[in-house]
Backbone as a printed PyTorch tensor [residue, N CA C, xyz], in Angstrom:
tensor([[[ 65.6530, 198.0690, -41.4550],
         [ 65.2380, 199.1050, -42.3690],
         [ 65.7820, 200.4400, -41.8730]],

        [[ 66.2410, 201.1500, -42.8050],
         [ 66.6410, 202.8730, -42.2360],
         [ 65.8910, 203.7310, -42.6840]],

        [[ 65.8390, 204.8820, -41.8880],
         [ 64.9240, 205.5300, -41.9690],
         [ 65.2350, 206.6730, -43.2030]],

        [[ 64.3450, 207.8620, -43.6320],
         [ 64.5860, 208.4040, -44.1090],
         [ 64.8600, 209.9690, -43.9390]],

        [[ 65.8210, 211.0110, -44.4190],
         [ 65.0860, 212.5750, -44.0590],
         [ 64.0660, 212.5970, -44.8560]],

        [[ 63.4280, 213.2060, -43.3210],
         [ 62.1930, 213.7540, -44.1790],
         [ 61.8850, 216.0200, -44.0120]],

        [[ 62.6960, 216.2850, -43.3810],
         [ 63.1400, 217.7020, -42.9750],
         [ 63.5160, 217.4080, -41.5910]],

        [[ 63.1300, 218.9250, -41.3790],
         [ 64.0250, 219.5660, -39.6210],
         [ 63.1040, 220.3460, -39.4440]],

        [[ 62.5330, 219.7380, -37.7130],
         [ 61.4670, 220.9500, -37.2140],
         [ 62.2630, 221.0210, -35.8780]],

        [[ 61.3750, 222.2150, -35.8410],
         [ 62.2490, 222.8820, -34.6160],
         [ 60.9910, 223.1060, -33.7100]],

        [[ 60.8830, 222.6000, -32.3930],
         [ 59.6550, 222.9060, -31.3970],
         [ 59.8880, 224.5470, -30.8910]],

        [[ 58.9510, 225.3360, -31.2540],
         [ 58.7740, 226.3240, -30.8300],
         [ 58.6910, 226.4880, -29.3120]],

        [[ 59.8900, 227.7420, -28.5240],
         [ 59.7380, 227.4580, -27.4090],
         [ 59.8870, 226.7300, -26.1760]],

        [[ 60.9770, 225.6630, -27.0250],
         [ 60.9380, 224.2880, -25.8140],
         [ 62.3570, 224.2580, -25.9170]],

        [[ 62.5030, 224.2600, -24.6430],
         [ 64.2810, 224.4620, -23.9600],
         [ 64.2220, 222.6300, -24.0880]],

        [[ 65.6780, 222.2340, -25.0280],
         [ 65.6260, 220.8870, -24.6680],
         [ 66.9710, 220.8890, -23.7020]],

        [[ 66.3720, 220.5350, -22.8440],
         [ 67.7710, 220.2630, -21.9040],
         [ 68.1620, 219.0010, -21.9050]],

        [[ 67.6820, 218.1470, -21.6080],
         [ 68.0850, 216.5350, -21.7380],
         [ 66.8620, 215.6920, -22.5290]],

        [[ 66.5130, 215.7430, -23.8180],
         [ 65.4630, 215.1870, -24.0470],
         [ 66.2700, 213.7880, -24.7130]],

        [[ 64.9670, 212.1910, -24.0870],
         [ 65.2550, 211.1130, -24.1320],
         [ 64.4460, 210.4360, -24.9490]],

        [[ 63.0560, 210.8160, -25.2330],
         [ 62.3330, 210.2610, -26.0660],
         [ 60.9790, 210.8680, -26.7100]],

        [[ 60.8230, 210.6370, -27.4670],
         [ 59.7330, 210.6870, -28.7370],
         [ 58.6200, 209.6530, -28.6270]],

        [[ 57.5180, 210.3610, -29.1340],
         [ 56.5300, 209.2980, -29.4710],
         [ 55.7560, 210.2880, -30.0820]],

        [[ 54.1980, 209.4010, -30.4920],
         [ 53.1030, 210.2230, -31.0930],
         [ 52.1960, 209.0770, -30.6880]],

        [[ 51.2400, 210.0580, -30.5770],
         [ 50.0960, 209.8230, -30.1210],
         [ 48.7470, 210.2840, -29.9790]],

        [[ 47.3990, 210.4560, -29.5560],
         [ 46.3750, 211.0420, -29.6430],
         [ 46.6110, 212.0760, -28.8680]],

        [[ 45.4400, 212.9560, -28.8990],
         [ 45.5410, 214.3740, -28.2160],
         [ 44.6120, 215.1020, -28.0160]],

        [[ 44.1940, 216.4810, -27.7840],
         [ 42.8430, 216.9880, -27.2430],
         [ 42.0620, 216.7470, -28.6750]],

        [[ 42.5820, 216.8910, -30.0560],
         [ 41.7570, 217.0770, -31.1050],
         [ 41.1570, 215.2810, -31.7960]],

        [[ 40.2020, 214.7540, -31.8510],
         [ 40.0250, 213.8050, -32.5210],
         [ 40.9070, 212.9240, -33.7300]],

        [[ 41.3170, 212.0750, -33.6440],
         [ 41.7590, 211.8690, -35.2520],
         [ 43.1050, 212.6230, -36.0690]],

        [[ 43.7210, 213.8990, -34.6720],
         [ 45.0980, 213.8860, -35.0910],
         [ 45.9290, 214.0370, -33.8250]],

        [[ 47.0280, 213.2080, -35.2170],
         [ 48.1130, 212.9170, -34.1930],
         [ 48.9680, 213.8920, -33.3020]],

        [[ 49.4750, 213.7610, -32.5690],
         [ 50.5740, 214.4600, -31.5560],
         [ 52.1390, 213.5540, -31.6000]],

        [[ 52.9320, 214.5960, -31.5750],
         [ 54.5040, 214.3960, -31.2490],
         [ 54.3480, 214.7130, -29.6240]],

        [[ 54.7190, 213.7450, -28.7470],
         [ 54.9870, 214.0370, -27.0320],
         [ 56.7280, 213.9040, -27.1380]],

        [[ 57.1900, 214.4500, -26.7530],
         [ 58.4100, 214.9080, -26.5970],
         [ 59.0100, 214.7250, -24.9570]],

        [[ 59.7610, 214.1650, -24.6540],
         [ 60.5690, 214.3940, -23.1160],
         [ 61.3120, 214.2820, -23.0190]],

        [[ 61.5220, 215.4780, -22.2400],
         [ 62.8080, 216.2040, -21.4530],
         [ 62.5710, 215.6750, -20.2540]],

        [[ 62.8830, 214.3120, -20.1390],
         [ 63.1230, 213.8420, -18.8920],
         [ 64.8000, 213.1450, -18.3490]],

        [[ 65.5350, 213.3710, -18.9060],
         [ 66.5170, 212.8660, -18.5170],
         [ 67.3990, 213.6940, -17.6340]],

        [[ 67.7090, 213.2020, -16.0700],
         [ 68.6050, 213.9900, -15.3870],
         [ 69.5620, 212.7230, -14.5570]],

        [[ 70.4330, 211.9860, -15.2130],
         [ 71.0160, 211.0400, -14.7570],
         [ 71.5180, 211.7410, -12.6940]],

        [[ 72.1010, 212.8230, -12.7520],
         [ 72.8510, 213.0700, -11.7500],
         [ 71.3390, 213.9770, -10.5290]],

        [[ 69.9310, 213.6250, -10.9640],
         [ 69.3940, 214.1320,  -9.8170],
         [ 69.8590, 215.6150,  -9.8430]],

        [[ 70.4280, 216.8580, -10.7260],
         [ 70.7350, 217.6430, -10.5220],
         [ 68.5950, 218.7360, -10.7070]],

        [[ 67.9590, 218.3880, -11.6210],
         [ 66.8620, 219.4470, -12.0180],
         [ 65.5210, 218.8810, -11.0360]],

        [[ 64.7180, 219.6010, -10.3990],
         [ 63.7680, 219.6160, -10.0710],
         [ 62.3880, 218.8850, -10.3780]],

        [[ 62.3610, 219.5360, -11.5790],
         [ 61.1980, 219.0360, -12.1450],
         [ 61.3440, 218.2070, -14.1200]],

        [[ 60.8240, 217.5810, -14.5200],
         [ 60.7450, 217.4190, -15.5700],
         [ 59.5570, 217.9500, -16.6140]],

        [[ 60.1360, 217.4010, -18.1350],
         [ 58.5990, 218.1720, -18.4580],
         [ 58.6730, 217.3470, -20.3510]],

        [[ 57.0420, 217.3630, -20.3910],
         [ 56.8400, 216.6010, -21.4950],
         [ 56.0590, 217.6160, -22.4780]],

        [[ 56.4240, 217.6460, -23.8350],
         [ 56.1540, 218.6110, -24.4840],
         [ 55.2040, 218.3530, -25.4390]],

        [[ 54.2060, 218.9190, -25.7950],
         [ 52.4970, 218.2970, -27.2620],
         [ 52.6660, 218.8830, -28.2350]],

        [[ 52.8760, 218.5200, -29.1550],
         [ 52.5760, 219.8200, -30.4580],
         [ 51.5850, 218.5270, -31.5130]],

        [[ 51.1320, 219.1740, -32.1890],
         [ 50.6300, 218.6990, -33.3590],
         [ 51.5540, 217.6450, -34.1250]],

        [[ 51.8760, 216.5390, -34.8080],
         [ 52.3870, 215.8400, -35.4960],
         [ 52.3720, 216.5180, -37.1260]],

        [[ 53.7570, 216.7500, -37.5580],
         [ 53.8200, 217.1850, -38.8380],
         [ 53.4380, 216.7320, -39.6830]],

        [[ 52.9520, 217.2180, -40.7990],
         [ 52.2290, 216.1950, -42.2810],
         [ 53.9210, 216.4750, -42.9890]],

        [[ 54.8150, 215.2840, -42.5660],
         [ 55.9960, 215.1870, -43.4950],
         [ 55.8580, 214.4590, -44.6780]],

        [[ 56.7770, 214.6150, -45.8790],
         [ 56.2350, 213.8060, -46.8490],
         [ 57.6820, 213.3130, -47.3990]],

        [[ 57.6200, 211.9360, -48.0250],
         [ 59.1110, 211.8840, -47.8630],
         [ 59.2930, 211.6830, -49.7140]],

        [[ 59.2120, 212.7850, -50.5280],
         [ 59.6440, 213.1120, -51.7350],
         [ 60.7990, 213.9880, -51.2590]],

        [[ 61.9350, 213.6400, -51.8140],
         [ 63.2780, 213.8240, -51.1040],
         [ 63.8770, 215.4280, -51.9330]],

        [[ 62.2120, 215.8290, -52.7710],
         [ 62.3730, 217.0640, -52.8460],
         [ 61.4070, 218.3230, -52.7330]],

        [[ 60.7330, 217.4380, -52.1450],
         [ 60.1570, 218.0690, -50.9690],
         [ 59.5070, 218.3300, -49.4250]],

        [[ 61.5170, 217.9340, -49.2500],
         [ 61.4110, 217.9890, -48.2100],
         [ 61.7750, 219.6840, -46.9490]],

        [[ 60.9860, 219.7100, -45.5780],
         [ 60.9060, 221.1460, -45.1610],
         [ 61.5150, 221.1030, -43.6930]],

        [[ 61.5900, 222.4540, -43.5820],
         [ 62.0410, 222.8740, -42.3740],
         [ 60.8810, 223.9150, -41.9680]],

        [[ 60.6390, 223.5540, -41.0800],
         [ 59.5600, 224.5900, -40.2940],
         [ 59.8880, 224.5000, -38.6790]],

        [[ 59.1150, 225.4150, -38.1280],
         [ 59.3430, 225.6480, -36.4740],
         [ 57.8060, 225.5460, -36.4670]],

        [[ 57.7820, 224.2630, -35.6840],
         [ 56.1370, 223.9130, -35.0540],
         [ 55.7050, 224.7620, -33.9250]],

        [[ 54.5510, 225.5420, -34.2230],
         [ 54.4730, 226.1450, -32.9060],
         [ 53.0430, 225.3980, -32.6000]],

        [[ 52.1660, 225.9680, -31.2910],
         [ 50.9890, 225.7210, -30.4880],
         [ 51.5500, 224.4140, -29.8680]],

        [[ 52.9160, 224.7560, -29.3130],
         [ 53.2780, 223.3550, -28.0100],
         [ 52.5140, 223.9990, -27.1290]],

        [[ 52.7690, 222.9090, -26.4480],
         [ 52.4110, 222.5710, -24.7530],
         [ 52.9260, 221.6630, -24.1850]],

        [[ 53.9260, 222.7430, -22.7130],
         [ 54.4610, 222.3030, -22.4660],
         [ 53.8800, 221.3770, -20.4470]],

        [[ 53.8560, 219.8490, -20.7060],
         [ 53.5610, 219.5010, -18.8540],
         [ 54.9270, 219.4690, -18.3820]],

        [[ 54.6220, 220.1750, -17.2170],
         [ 56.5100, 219.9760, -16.0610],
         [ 55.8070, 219.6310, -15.0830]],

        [[ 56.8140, 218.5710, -14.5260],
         [ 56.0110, 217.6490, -13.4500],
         [ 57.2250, 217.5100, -12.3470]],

        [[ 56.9180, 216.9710, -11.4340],
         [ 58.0020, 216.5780, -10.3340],
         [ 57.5470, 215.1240,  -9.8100]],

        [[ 58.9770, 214.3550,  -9.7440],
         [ 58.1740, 213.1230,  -8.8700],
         [ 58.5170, 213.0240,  -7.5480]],

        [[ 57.4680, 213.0080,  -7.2340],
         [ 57.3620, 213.0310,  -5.3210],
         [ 58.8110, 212.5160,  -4.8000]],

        [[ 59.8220, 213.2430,  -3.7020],
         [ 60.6500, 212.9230,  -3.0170],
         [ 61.5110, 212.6670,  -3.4310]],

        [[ 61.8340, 212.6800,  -5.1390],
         [ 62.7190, 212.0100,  -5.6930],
         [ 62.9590, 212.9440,  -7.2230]],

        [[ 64.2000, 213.6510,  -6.8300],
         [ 64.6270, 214.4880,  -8.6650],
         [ 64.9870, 214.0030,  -9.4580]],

        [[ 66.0710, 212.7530,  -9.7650],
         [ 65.9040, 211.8750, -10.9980],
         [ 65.4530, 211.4060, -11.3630]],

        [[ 65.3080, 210.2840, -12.4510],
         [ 64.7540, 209.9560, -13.6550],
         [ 64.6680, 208.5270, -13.0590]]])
């Protein structure tokens, strides 16, 4: 099955430097969803730390005319390091 557009959001605020994956999932609020976002990819051990990004999950709708572009803001961003070790 292929997917569809459904618009273009833009995460407010969030440097993507190497981002590898997507998901959604629960979050501080009951009953709505979250987009987790990571910027974890550093094949060459070159960055320090990594970091995984929260925003709210968009109410997209896929009437192919009305479809939007918005910039999601109220991220949050976790940057983490893993012990002794800078790559992925």
């Amino acid at each position: 099955e292929w997917g569809s557009y459904l618009g273009t959001y833009e995460i407010q605020d969030a440097q993507a430097r190497d981002w590898e994956d997507i998901a959604v999932g629960p979050g501080p609020v009951p009953g709505q969803d979250y987009l987790y976002i990571g910027d974890i990819g550093d094949n060459r051990a070159y960055y320090p730390t990594k970091a995984v990004y929260r925003v709210k999950e968009p109410n997209a709708t896929s009437d192919p005319l009305n479809q939007q572009s918005k910039i999601l803001t109220g991220v949050e961003k976790f940057e983490f390091r893993f012990p002794g070790h800078a790559g992925n």
